[in-house]
MDAnalysis code that builds the backbone (N, CA, C; Angstrom):
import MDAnalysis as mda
import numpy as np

u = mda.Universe.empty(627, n_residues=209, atom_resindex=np.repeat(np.arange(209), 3), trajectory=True)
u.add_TopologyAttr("name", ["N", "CA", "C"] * 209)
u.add_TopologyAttr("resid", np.arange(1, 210))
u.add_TopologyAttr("resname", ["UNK", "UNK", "UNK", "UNK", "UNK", "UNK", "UNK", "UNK", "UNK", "UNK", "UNK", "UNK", "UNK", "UNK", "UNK", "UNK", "UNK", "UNK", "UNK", "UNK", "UNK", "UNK", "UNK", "UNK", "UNK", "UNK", "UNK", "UNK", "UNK", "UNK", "UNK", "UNK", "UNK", "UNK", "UNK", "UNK", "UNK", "UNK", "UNK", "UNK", "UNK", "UNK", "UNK", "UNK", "UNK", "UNK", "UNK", "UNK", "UNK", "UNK", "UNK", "UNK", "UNK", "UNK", "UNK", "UNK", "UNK", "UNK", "UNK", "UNK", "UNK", "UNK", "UNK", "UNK", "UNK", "UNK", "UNK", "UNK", "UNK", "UNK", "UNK", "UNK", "UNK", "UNK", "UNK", "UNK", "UNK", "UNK", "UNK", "UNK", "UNK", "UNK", "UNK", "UNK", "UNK", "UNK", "UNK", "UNK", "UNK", "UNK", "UNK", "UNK", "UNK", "UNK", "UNK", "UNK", "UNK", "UNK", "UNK", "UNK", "UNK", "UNK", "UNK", "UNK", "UNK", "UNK", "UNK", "UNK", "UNK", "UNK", "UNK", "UNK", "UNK", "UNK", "UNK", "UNK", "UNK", "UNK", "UNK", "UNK", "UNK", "UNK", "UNK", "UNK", "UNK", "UNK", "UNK", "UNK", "UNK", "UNK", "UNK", "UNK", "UNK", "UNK", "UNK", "UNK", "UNK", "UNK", "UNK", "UNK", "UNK", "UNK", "UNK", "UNK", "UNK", "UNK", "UNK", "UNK", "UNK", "UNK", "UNK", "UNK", "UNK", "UNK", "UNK", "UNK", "UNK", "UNK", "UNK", "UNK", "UNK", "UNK", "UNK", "UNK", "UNK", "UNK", "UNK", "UNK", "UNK", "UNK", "UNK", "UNK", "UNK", "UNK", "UNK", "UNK", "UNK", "UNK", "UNK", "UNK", "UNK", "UNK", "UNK", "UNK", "UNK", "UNK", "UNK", "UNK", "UNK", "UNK", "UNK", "UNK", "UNK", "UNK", "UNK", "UNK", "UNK", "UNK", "UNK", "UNK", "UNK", "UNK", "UNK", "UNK", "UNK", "UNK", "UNK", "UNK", "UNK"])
u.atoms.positions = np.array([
    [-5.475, -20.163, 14.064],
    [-4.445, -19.689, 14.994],
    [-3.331, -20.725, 15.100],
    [-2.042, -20.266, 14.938],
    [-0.787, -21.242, 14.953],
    [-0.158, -21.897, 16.485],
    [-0.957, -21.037, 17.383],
    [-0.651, -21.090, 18.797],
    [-0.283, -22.851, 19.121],
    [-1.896, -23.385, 19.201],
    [-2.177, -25.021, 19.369],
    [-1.011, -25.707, 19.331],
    [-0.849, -25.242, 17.556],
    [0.396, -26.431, 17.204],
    [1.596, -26.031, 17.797],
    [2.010, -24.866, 18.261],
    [3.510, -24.884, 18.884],
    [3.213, -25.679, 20.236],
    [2.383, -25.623, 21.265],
    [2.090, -25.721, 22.609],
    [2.275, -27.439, 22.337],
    [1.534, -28.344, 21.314],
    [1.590, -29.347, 21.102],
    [2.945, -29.971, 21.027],
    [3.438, -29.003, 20.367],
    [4.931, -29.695, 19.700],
    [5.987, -29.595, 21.057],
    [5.486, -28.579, 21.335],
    [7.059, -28.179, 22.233],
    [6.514, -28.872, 23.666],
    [5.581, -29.484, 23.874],
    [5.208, -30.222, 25.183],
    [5.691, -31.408, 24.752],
    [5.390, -31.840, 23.284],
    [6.577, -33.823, 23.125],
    [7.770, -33.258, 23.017],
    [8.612, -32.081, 22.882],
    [10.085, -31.693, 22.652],
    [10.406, -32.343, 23.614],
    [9.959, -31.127, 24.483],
    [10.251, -31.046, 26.044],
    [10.027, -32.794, 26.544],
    [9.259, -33.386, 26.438],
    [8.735, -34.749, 27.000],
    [9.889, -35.509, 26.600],
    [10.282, -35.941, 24.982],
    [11.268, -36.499, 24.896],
    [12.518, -36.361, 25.255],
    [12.965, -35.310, 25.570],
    [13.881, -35.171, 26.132],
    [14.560, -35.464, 27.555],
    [13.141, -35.918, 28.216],
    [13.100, -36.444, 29.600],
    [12.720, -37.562, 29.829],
    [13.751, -38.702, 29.151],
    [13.669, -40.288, 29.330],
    [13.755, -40.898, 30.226],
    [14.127, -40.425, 31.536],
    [14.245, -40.884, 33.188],
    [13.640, -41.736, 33.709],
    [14.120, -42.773, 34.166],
    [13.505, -43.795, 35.268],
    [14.453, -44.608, 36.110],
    [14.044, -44.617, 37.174],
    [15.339, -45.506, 37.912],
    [15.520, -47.256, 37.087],
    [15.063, -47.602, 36.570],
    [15.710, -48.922, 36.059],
    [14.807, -49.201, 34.659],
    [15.410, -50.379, 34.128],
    [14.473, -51.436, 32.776],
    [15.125, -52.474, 32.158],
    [14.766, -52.813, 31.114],
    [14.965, -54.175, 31.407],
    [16.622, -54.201, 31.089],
    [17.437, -55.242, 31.077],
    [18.888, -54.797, 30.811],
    [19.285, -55.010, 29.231],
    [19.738, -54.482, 29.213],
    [20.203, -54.240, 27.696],
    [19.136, -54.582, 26.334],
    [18.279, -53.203, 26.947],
    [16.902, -53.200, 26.166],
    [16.764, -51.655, 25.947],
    [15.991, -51.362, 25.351],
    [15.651, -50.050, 25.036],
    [14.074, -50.126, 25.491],
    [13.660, -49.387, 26.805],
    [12.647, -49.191, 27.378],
    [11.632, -48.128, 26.381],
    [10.803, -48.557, 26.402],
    [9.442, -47.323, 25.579],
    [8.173, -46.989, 26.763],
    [9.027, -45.255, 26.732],
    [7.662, -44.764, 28.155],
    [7.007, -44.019, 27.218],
    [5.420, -43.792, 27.203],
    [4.609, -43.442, 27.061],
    [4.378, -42.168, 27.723],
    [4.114, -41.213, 27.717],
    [4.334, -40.043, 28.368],
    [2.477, -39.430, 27.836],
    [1.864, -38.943, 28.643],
    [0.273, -38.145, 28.561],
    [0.369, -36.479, 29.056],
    [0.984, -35.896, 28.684],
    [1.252, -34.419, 28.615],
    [0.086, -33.300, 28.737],
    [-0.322, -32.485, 29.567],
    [-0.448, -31.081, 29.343],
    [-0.354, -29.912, 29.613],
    [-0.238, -29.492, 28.272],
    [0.175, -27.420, 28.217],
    [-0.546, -26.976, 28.464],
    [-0.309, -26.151, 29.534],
    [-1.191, -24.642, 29.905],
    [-1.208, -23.470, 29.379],
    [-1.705, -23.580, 27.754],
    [-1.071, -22.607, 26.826],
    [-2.233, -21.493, 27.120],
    [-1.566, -20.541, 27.376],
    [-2.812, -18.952, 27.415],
    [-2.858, -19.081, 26.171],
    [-4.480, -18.602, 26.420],
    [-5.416, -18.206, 25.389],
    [-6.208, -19.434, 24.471],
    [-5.066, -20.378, 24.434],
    [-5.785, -21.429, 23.582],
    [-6.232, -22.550, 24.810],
    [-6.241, -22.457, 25.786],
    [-6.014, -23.128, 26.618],
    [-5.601, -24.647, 26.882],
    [-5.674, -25.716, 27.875],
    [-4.910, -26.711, 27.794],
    [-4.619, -27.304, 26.398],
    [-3.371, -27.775, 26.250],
    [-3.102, -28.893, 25.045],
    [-2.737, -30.253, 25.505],
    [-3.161, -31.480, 25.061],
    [-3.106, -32.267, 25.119],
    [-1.932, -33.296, 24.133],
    [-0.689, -33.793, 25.091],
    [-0.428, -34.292, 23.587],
    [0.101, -35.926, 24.009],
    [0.249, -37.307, 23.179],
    [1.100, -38.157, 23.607],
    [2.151, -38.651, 22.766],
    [3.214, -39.271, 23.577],
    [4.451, -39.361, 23.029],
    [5.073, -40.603, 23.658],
    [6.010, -41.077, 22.644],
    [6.990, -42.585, 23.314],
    [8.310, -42.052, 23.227],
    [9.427, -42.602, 24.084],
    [10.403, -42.063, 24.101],
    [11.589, -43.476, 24.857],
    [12.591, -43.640, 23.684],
    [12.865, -44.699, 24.627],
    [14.294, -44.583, 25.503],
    [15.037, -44.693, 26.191],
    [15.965, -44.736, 27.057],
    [16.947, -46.003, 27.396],
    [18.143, -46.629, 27.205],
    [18.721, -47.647, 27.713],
    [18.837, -47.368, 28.972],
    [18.477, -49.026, 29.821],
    [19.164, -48.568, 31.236],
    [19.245, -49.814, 31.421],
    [19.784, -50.068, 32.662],
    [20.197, -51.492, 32.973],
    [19.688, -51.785, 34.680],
    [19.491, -52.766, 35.298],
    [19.602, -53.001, 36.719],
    [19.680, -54.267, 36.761],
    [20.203, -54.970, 37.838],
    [20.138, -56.823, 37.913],
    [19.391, -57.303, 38.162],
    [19.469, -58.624, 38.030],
    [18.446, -59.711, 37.834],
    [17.756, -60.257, 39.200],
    [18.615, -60.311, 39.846],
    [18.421, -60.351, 41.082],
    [19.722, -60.049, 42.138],
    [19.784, -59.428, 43.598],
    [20.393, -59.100, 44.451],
    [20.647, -59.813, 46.008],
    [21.464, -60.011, 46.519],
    [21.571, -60.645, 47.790],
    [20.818, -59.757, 48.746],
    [20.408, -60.070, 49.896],
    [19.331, -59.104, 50.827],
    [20.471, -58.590, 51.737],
    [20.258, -57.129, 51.652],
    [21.211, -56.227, 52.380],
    [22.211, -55.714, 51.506],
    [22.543, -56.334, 50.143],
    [23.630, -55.889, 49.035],
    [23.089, -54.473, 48.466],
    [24.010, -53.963, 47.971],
    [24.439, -52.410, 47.484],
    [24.404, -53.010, 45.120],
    [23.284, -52.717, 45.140],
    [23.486, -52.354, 43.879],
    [23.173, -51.405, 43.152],
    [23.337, -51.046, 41.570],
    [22.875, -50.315, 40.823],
    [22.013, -50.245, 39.759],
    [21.585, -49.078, 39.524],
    [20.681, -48.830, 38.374],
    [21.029, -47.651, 37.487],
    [21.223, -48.147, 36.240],
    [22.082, -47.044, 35.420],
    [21.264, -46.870, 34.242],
    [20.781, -45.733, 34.245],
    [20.395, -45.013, 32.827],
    [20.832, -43.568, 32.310],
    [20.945, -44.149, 30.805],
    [21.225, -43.630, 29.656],
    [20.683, -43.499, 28.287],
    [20.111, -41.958, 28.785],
    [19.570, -41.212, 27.666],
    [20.124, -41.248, 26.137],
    [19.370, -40.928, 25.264],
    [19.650, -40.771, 24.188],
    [19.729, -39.009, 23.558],
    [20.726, -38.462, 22.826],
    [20.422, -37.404, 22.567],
    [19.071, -36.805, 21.724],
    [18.857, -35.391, 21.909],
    [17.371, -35.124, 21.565],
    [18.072, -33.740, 21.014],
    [16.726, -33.391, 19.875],
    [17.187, -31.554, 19.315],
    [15.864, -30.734, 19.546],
    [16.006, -30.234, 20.088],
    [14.723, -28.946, 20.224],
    [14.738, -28.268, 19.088],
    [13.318, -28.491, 18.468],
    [13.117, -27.573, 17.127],
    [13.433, -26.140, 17.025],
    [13.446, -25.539, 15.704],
    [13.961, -24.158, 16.096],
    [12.575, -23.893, 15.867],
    [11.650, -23.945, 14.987],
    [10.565, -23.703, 14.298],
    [9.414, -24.643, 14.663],
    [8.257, -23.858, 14.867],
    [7.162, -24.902, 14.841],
    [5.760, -23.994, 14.738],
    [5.134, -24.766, 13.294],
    [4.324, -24.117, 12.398],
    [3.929, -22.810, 12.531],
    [5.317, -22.182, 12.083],
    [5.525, -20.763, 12.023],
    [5.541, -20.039, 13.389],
    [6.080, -20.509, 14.285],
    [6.647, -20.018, 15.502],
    [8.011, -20.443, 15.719],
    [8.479, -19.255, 16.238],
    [9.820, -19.880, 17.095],
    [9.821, -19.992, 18.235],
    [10.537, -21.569, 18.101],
    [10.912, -22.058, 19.955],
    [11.705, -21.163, 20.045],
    [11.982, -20.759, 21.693],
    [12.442, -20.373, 21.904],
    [13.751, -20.807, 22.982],
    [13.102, -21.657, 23.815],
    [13.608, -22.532, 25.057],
    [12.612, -23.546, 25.422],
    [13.152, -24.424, 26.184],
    [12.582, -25.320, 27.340],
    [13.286, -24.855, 28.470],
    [12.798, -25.020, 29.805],
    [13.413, -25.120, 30.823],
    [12.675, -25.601, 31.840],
    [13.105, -25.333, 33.278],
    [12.715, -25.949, 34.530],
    [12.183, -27.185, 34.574],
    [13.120, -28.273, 34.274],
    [12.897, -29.681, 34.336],
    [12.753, -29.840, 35.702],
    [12.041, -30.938, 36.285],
    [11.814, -31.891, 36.931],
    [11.086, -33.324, 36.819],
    [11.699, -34.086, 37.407],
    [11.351, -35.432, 37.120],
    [11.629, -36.589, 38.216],
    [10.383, -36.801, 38.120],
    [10.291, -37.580, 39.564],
    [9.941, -39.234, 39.524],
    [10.357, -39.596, 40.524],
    [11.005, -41.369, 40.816],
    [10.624, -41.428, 41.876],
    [9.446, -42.762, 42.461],
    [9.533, -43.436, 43.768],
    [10.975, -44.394, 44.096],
    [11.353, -44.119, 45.339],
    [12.413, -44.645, 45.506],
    [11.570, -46.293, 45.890],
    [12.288, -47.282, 44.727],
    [11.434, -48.714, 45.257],
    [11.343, -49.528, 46.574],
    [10.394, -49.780, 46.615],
    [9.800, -50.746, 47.674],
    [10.874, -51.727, 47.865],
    [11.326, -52.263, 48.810],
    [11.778, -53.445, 49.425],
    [13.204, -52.232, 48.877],
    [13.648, -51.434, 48.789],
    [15.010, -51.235, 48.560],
    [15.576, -49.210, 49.899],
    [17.111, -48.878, 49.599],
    [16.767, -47.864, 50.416],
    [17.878, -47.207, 49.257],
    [17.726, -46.184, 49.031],
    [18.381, -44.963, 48.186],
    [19.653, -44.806, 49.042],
    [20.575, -44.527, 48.467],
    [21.873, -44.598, 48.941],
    [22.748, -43.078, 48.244],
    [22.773, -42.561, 46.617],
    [22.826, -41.925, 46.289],
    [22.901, -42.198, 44.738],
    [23.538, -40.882, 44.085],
    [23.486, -40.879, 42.608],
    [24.252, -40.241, 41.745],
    [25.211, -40.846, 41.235],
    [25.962, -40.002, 40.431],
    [25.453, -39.395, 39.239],
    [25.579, -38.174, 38.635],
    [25.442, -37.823, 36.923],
    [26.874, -37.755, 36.112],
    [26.748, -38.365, 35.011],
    [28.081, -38.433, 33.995],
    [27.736, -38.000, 32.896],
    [28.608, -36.743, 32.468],
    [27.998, -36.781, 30.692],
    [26.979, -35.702, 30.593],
    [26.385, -35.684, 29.699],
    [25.491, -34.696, 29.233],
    [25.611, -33.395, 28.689],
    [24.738, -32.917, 27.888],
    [25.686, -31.583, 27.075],
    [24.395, -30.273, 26.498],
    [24.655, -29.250, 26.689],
    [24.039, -28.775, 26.108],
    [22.381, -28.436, 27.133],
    [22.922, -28.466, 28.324],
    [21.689, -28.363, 29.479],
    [21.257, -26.982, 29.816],
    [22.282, -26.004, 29.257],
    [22.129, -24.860, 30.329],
    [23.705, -24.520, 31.347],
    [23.757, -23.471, 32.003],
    [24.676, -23.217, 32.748],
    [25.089, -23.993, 34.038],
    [23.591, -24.210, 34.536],
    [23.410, -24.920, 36.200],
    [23.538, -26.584, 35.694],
    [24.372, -27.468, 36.469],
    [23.746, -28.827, 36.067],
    [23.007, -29.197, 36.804],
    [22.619, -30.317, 36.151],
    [21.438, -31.142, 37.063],
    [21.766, -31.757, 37.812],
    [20.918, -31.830, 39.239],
    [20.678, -32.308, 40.490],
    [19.691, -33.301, 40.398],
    [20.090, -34.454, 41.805],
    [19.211, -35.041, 42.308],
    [18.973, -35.101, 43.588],
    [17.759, -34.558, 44.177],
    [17.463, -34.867, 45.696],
    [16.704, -36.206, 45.949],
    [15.989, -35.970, 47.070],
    [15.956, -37.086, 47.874],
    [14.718, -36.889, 49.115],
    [13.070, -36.546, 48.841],
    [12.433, -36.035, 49.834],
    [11.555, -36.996, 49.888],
    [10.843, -37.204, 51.202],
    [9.910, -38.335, 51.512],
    [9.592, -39.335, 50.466],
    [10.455, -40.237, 50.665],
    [10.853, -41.446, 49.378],
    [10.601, -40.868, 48.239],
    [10.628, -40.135, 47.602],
    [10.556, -39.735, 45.789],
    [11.650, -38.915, 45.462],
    [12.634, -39.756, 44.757],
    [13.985, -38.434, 43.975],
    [13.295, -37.556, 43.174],
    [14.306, -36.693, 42.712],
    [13.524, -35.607, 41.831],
    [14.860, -35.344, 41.354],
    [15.165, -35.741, 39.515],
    [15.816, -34.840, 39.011],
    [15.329, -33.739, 38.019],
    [16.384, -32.357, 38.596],
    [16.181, -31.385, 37.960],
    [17.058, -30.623, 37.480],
    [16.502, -29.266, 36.730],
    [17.566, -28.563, 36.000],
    [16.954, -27.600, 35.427],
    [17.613, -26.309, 35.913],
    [16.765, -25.155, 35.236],
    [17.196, -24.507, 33.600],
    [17.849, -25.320, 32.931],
    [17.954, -25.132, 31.455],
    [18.851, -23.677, 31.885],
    [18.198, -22.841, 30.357],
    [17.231, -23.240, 29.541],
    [18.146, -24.242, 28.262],
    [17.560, -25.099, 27.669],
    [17.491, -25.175, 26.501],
    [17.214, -24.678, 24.951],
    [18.218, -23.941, 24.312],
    [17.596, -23.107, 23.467],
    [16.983, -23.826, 21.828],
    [15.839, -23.110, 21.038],
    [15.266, -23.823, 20.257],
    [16.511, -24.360, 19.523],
    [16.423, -25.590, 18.480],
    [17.176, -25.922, 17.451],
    [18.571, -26.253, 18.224],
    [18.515, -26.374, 19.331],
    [19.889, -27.143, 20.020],
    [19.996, -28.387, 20.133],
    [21.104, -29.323, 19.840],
    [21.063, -30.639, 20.455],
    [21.582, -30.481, 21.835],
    [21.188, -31.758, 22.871],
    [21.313, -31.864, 24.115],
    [21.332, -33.001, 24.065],
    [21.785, -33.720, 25.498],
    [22.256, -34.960, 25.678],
    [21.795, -34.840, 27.716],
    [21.135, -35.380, 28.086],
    [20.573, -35.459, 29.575],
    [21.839, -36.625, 29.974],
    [22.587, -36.258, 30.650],
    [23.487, -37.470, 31.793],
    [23.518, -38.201, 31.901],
    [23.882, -39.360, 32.145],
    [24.182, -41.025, 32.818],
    [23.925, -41.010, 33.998],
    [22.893, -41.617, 34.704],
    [22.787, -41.502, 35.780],
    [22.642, -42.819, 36.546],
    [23.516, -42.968, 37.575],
    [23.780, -44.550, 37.880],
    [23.294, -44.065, 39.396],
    [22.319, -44.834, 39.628],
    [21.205, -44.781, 41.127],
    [22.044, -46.208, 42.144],
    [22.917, -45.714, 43.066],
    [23.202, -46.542, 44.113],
    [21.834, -46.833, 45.176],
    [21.523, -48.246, 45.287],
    [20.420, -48.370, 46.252],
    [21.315, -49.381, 46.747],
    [20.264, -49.747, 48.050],
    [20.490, -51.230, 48.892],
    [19.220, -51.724, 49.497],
    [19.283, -53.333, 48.684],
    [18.704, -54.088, 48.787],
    [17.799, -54.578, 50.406],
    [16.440, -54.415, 50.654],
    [15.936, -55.016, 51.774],
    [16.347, -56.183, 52.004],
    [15.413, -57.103, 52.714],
    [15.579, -58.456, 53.473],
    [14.807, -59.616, 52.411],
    [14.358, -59.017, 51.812],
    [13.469, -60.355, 51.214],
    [12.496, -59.718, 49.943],
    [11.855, -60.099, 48.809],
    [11.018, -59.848, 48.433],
    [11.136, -59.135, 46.988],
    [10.698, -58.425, 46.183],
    [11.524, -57.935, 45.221],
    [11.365, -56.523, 44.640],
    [11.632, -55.675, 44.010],
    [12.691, -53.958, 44.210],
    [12.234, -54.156, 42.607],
    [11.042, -53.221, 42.571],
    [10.566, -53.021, 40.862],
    [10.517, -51.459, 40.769],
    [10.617, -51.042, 39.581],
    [11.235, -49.336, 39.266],
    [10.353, -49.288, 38.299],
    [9.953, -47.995, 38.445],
    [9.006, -47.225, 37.875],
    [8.920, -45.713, 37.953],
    [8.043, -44.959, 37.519],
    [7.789, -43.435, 37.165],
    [7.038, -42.934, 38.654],
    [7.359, -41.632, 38.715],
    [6.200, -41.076, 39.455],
    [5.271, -40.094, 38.360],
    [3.839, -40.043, 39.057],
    [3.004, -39.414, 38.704],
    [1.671, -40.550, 38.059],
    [0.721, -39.867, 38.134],
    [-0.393, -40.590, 37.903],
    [-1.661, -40.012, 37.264],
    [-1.652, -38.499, 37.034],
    [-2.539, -37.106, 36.181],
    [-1.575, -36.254, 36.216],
    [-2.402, -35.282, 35.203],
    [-2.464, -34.203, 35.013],
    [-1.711, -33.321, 37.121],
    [-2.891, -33.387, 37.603],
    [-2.411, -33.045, 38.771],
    [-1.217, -33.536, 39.747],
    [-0.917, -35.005, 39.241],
    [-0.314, -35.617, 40.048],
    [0.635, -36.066, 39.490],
    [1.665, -35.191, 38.771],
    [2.639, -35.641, 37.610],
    [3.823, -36.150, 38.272],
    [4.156, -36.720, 37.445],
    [5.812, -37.134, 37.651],
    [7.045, -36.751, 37.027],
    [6.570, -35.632, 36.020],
    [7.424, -34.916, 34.982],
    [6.977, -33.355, 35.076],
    [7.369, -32.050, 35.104],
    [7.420, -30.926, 34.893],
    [7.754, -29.853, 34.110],
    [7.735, -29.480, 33.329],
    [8.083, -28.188, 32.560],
    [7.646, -27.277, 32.177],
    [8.610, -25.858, 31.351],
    [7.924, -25.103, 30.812],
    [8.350, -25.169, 29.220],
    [7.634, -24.689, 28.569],
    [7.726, -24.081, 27.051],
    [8.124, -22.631, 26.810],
    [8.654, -21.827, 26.057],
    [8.339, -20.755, 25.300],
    [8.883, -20.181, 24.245],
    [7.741, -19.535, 23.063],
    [8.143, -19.904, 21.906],
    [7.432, -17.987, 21.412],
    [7.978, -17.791, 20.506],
    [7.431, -16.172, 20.295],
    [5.996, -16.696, 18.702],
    [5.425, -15.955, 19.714],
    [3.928, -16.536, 18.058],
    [3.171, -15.344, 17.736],
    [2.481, -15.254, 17.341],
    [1.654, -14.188, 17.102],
    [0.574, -12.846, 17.930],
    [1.027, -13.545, 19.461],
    [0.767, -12.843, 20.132],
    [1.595, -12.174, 21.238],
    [3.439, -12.871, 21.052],
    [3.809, -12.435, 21.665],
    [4.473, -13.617, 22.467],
    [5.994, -13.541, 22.879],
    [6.359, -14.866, 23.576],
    [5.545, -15.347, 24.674],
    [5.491, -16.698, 24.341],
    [4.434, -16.912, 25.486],
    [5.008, -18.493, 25.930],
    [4.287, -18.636, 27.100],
    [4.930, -19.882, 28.018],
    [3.745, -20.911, 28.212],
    [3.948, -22.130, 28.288],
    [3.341, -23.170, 28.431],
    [4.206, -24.214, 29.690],
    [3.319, -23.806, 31.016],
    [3.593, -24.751, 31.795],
    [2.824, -25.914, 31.354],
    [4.014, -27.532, 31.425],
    [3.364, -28.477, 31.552],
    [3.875, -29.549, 32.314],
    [2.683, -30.949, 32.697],
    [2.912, -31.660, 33.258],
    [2.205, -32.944, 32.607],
    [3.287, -33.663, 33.005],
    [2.956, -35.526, 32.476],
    [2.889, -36.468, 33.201],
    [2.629, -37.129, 33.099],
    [2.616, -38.583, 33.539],
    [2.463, -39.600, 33.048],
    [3.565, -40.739, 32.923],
    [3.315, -41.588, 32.346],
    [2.247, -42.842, 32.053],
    [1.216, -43.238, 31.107],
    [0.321, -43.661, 30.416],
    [0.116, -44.736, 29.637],
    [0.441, -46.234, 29.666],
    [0.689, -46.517, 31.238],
    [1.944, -46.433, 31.705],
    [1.786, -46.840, 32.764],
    [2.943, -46.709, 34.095],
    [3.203, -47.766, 34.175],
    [4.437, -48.479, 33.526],
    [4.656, -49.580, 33.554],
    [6.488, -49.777, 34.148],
    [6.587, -51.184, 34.874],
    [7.442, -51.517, 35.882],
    [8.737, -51.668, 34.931],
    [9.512, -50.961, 34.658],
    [10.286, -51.183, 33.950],
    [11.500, -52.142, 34.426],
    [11.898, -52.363, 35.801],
    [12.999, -53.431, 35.850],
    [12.095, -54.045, 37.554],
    [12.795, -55.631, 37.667],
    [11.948, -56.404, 39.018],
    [13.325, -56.982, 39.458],
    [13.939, -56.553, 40.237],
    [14.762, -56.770, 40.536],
    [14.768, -58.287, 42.144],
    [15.282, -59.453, 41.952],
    [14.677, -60.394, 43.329],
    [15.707, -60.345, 44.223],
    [15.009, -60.272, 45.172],
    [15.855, -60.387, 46.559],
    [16.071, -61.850, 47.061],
    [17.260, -61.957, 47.004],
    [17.468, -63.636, 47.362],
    [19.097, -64.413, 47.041],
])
């Protein structure tokens, strides 16, 4: 059955395409690890992992009470048209989620740029400390896309130091969201999935002082 391999593929599409994190190191190319799974009917869960890397920048250290930033920038990505004898069809309903860091307070967030998302652009909210950016696509198969610039205004606590990282921690407790769907042999079909990054590592430490 060809099912497996689309559900596989189009859960790292979808994954790479969602390089997001509020900070890393500066003028580095961060590598997140992403642990994915599809809720593919019939074949049931797929499992897949993937690296994906992202430039972003934040400072070295901040004065206590100062207003700084954290700016990342994606790299463009192409959604396959084909995958072992299925067609993608779309990705859509992104979400992607960020603890707003410790010792710091969210202020807001601009998006710049990006191409090829869909009609709606992407948003970022702001609910019991965790942002969430999202975007309901779709993305169609064999398209290039380009996800935004997104420069995260925070301000600095009193003391101590402001490290950035992913949300999510399982399967249940993701920090990334999507769907799949691709037409196969039984008929277009959809693959909700969810990730979390594997490990979860601090991508920028920003000192207060």
């Amino acid at each position: 059955m060809k099912a497996p391999h689309f559900y596989r593929l189009a859960a790292l599409t979808a994954v790479a395409a969602l390089p997001l994190a509020l900070a890393a190191p500066a003028s580095a190319a961060t590598a997140i690890n992403f642990d994915c799974q599809a809720d593919a009917p019939v074949v049931g869960p797929q499992q897949v992992s993937l690296t994906q890397n992202a430039d972003v920048t934040a400072p070295a250290t901040v004065a206590p009470g100062a207003a700084f930033d954290v700016v990342i920038d994606p790299a463009p990505n192409t959604v396959p048209s084909d995958v072992g004898g299925n067609k993608v069809k779309n990705i859509n309903t992104f979400a992607l989620k960020f603890p707003v860091p410790a010792n710091s307070t969210y202020v807001s967030a601009d998006l710049a740029g990006g191409s090829g998302l869909g009609d709606t652009p992407p948003t970022i909210s702001v609910a019991n400390g965790v942002a969430t950016l999202s975007f309901p696509g779709p993305i169609a198969g064999g398209s290039t896309f380009e996800l935004p610039t997104i420069t995260a205004h925070l301000k600095a606590g009193d003391s101590g130091t402001i490290a950035t990282k992913l949300s999510g921690t399982s399967y249940r407790d993701p920090g990334l969201t999507f769907k799949a769907v691709a037409s196969s042999i039984i008929g277009d079909v959809t693959a909700p999935t969810s990730c979390f990054p594997n490990p979860s590592p601090v991508f920028t430490t920003t000192t207060i002082g």
